[in-house]
C-alpha positions in Angstrom: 0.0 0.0 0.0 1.4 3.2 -0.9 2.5 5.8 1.9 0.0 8.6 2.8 2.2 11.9 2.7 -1.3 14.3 2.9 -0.2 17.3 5.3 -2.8 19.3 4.2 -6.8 20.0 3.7 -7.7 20.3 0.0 -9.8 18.7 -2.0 -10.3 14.9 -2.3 -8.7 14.9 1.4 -10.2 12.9 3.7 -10.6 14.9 7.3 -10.7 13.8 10.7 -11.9 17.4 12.5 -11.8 17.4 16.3 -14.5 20.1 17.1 -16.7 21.9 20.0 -19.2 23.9 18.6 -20.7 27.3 20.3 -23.3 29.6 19.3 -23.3 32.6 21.7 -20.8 31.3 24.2 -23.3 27.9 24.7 -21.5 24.6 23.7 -23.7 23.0 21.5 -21.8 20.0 20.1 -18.7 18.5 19.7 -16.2 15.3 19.0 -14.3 14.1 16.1 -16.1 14.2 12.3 -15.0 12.4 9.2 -15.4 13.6 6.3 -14.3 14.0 2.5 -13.3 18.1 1.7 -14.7 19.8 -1.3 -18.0 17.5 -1.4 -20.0 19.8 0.1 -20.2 17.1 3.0 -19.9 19.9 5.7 -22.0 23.4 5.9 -20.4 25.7 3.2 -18.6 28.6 6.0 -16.7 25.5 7.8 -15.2 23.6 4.6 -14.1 26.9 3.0 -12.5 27.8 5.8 -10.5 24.6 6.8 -9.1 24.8 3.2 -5.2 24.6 3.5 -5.1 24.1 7.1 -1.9 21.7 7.8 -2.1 18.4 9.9 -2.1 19.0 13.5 -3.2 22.8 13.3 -5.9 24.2 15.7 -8.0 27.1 14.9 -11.4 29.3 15.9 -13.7 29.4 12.8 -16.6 31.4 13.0 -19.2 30.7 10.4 -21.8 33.1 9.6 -25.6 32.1 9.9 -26.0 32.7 6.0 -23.0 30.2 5.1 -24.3 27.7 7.8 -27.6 26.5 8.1 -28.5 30.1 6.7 -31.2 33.1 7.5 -34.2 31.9 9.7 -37.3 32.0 6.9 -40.6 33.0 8.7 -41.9 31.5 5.8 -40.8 28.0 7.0 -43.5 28.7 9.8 -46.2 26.3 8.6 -50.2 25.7 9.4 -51.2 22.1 9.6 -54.2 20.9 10.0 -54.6 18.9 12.9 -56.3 16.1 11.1 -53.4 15.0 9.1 -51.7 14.0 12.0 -52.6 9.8 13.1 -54.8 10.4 16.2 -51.6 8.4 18.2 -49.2 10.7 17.2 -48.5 12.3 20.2 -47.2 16.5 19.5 -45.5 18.0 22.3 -44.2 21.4 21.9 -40.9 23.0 21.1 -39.8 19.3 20.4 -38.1 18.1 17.2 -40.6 15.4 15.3 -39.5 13.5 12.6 -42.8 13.5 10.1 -43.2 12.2 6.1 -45.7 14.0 3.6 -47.9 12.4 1.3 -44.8 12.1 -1.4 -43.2 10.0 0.9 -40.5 13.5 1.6 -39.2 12.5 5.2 -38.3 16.2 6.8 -38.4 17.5 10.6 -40.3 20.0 12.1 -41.1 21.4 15.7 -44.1 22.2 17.1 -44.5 26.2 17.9 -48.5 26.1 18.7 -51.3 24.0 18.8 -54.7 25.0 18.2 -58.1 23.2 18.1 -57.8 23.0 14.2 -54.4 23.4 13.6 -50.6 23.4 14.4 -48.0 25.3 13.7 -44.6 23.8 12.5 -41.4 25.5 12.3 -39.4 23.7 9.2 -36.2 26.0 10.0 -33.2 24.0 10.9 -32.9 24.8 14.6 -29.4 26.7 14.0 -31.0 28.7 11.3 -30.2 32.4 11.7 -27.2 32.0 13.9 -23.6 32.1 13.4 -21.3 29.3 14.8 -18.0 29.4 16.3 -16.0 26.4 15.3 -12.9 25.8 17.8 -11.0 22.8 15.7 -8.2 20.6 15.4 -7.3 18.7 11.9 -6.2 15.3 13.9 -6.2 13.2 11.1 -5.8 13.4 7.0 -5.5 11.0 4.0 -6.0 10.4 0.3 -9.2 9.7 -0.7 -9.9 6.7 -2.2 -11.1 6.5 -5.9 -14.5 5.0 -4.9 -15.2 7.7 -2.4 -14.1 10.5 -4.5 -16.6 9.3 -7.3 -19.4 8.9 -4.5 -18.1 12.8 -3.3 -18.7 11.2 -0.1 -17.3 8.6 2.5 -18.9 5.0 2.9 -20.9 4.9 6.0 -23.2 1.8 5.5 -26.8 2.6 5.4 -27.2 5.7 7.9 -28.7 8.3 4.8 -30.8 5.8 3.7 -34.2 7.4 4.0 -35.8 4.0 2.6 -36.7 0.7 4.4 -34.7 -1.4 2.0 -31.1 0.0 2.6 -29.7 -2.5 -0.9 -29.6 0.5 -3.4 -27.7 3.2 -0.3 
């Protein structure tokens, strides 16, 4: 096997990020990520701004809201009426629920009000409108390989495979 002599991010590199992530001083998340650079694999602000860091190298990346999960959309505030929903689906405010419209389109949205006929759902991605500070660490690079270059994304088994039959992921 030949020697892997990547230093550096660029494209077609695979990444190992060490991260904590913050929005206004909170911790939000953190741990390692894997990932392959240039595949748009990663929210836009964050790959464009690990470009040429070298193995090793820590940095503070702070990611504007419109080059993360971008601008919270009032629009993306939804009526529903009440009778789509199974009567055993329980709805519980300001909670996350994972729900599938009549194209089969899996999405998430969170309960903001409930009414007798309706409820409202808020389809913004819950970091929408805020901007992200990134403190990372590149602990790990190599060359992708030619199978996950042409995929423009590393293998990961069935985890995006939004269908029940995970043979075609």
């Amino acid at each position: 096997m030949a020697e892997n002599n990547v230093s550096k991010i660029e494209k077609n590199v695979v990444v190992t990020l060490d991260y904590r992530l913050e929005v206004n001083g909170n911790k939000i998340d953190s741990g390692p990520i894997q990932f392959l650079q240039g595949h748009g694999n990663i929210i836009p602000g964050l790959e464009s701004q690990i470009e040429g860091m070298d193995l090793g190298e820590e940095r503070e990346i702070m990611v504007k809201a419109q080059d993360a999960y971008g601008e919270y959309d009032a629009e993306l505030e939804i009526d529903v009426p009440l009778s789509t929903f199974p009567e055993d689906f329980e709805i519980k405010l300001g909670h996350p629920m994972r729900m599938q419209d009549g194209e089969g389109h899996v999405f998430t949205g969170v309960a903001v009000a409930i009414s007798d006929d309706t409820v409202k759902l808020n389809l913004n991605h819950p970091l929408a409108g805020k901007d992200l500070l990134f403190k990372t660490k590149v602990t790990d690079l190599r060359s992708a390989t030619a199978e996950e270059i042409e995929r423009g994304s590393l293998a990961r088994g069935c985890s995006g495979c939004s269908s029940g039959d995970c043979s075609d992921c």
